[in-house]
N, C-alpha and C positions, 0 to 999 in steps of 0.2 A: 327833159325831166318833168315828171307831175309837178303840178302847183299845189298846193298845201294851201287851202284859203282858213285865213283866221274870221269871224265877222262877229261884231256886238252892235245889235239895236240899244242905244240907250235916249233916255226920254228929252236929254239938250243937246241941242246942236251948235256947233262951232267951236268945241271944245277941241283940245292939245288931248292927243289919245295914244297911250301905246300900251305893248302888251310885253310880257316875258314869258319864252317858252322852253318849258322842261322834260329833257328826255328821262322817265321814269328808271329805267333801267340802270342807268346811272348816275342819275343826279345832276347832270349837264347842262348848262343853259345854252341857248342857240345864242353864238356872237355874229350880232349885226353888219358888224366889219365884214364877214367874209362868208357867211351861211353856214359857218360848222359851228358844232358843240365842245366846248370847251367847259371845265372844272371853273374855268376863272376868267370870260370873256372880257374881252377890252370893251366891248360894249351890248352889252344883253338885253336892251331897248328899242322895241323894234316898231318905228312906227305905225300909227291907225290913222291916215285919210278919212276924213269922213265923203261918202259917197257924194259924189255932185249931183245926184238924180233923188236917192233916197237921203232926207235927211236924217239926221239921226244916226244912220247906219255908219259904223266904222270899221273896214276891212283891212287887210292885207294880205297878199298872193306871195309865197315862199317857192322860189324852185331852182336856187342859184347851187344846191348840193343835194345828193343821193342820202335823204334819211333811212337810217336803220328802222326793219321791221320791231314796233311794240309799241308803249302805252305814252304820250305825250300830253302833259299838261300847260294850258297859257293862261294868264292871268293878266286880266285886263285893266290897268288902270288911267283916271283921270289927271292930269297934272294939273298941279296948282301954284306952281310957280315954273319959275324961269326955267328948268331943268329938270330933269327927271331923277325923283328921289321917291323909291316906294315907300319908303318907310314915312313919307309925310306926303303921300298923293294918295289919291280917294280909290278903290276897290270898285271897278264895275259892274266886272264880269268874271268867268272863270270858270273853265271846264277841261274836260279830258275827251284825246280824239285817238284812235288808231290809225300806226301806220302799217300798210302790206305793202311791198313791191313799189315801194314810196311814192302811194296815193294816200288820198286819205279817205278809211273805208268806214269810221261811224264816228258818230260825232256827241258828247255828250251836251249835259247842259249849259251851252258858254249862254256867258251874258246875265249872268242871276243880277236882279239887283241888287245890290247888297244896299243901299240906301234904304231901299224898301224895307229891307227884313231890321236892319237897325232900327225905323223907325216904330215898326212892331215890336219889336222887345223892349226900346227904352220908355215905351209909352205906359197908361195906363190902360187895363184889359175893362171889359165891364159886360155881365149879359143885362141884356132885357126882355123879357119875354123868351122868345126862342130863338135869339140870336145874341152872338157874341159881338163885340166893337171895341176894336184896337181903336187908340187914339195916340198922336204924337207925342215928341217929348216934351211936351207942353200942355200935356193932359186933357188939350181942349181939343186942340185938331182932330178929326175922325180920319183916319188913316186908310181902315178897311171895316167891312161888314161881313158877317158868316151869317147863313141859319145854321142852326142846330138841329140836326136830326136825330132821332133812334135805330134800333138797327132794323127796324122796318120801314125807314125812310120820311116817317113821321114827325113834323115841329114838335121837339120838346127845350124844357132846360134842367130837366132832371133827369140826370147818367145822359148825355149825349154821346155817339158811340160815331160822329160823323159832322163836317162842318162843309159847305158851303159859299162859296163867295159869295154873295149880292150884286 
């Protein structure tokens, strides 16, 4: 059988990691117990190792059943307690990958930080000059840095049509 690799870089290591994946088509979650898709798995938590070579990286290799061809979603998260509970464990990662002839043939954006982007929205935003700066939820931390450009590619901070990392 193909292997189906899950993989999230994230920025700590030695964390308790796992992921849930969903066959779109039907709404399925993959149960752990046995490599099939079920409406109501016994256990829909499928562990992430973290790499012994790469740290940070957190994988897992699927290839114990023949998936159907189509559109499959996993979402990755951090545990923070004793046992795996999404609904109070931290959001890593998460993206969509296709399957054909049950390989896996593209892969979308897994691994977002969502940390990150929380800490960009609960912040304060702030421009200076011609750039903008997120700061944590603590108004003071500087999070991230943009320039601001025009739509000629120009520093401005009036009508920016374009942003920048730093």
């Amino acid at each position: 059988m193909a292997i189906k690799r899950i993989t999230c870089p994230y920025s700590q290591t030695g964390l308790v990691v796992y992921c849930i994946v969903r066959r779109e088509v039907d709404k399925f979650l993959l149960d752990d117990a046995d490599g099939s898709f079920r409406a109501a798995p016994a256990d829909p938590y499928l562990s992430m190792p973290e790499d012994s070579s790469i740290r940070g990286r957190y994988e897992v290799d699927e290839d114990r059943t023949v998936w159907d061809d189509g559109k499959y979603t996993a979402v990755v998260y951090k545990q923070t307690g004793g046992s795996s509970i999404p609904a109070a464990d931290v959001v890593i990662g998460a993206g969509e990958f296709d399957v054909s002839n049950n390989g896996e043939v593209t892969l979308g954006p897994v691994a977002i930080d969502v940390t990150f982007i929380k800490s960009i929205e609960g912040g304060r935003w702030r421009i200076v000059g011609n750039q903008m700066i997120f700061f944590g939820e603590d108004n003071v931390t500087e999070i991230a840095r943009f320039n601001l450009l025009d739509g000629s590619g120009f520093p401005t901070q009036e009508s920016p049509l374009e942003r920048v990392r730093v």
